[in-house]
NUDODREN-200405 format. One record per residue (C-alpha): x, y, z. Coordinates in steps of 0.05 Angstrom, whole numbers, m for minus. Example, Ala and Ser with C-alpha at 12.3 -4.5 7.8 and 13.67 -1.06 7.14 Angstrom:
REM NUDODREN-200405
@X->246 Y->m90 Z->156
@X->273 Y->m21 Z->143
END
This chain:
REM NUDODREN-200405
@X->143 Y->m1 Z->1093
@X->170 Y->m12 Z->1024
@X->137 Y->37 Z->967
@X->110 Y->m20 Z->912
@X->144 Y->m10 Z->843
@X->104 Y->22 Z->791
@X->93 Y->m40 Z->738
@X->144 Y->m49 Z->677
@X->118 Y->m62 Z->617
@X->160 Y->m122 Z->575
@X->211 Y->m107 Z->521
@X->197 Y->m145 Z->459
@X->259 Y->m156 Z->415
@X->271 Y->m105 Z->356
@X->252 Y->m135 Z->290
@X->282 Y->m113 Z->222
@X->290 Y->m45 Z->210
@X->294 Y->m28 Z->293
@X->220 Y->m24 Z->303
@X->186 Y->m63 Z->350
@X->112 Y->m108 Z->326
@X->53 Y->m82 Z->361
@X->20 Y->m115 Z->411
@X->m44 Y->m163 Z->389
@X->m91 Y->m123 Z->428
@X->m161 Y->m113 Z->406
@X->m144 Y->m45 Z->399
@X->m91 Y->m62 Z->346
@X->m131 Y->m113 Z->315
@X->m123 Y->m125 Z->237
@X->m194 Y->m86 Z->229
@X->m175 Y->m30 Z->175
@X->m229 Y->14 Z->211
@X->m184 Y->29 Z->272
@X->m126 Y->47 Z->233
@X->m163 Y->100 Z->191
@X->m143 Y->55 Z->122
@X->m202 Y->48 Z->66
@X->m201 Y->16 Z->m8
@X->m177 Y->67 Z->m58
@X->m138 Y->112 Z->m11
@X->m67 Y->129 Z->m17
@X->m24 Y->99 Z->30
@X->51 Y->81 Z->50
@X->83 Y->13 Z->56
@X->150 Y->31 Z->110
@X->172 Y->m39 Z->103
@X->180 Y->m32 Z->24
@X->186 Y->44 Z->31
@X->136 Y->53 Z->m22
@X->74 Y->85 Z->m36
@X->12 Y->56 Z->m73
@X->m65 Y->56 Z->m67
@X->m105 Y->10 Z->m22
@X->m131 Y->m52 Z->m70
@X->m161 Y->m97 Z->m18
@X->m154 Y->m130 Z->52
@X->m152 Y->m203 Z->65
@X->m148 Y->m202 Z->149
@X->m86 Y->m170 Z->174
@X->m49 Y->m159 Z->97
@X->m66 Y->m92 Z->56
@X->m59 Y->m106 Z->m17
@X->m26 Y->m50 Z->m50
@X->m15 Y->m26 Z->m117
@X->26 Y->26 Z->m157
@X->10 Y->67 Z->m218
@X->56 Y->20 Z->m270
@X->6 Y->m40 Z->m238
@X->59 Y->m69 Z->m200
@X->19 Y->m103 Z->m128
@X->44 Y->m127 Z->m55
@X->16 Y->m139 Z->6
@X->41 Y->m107 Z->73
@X->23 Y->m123 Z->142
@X->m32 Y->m70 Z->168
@X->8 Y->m52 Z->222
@X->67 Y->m28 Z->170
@X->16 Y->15 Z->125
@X->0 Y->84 Z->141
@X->m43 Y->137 Z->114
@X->6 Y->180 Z->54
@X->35 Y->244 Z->61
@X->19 Y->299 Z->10
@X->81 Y->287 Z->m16
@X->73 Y->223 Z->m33
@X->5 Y->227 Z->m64
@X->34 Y->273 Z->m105
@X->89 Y->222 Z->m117
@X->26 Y->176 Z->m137
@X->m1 Y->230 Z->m189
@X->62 Y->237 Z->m219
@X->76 Y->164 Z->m233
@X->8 Y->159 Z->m271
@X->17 Y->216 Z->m307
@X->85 Y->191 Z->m328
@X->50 Y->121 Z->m346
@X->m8 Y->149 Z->m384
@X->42 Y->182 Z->m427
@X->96 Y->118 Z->m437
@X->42 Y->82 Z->m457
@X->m6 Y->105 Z->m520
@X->m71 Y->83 Z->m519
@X->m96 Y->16 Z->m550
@X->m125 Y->25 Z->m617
@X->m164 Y->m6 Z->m660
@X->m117 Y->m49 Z->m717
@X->m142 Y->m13 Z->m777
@X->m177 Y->m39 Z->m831
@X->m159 Y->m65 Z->m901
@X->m149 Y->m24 Z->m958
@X->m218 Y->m27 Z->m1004
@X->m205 Y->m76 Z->m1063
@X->m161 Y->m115 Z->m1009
@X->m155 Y->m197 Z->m1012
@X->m122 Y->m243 Z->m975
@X->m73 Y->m291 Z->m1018
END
């Protein structure tokens, strides 16, 4: 009597970067509920290696986008929750925009006694 082999679960092929895509189970589905990912919350891209904040979903993409305004989209399986680190990371970059870029104001007006020629 031959013992049956516990069952082996396939391989799939590494993709770029060495990490394998995860399965399309319901569990995995592109729902941003199960992964813990909500609009406005700080997150990191690992295919871009980049953090932003959480824009928008359109089905299984996350829009990002960073402090200088620059936007992506990443897969939702590529897009995790950030670090500390790199919300801190997030802080800094709109601090360091607020100050690069003055504030609009208004063009001021003419002297009195002023006329076009």
């Amino acid at each position: 009597m031959t013992t049956p082999e516990p069952p082996v679960s396939p391989r799939r092929p590494l993709g770029r970067r060495g990490l394998r895509p995860a399965p399309s189970t319901p569990e995995s589905s592109s729902l941003p509920a199960l992964s813990g990912l909500r609009v406005g919350m700080a997150a990191y891209d690992r295919r871009t290696e980049m953090p932003g904040v959480i824009s928008s979903f359109a089905g299984s993409l996350v829009c990002l986008v960073r402090p200088s305004g620059h936007t992506w989209q990443a897969t939702l399986n590529a897009v995790r929750p950030a670090t500390e680190r790199e919300r801190t990371q997030l802080r800094a970059l709109a601090e360091l925009h607020r100050r690069q870029r003055p504030p609009a104001t208004p063009p001021a007006e003419p002297p009195t006694g002023w006329r076009p020629a």
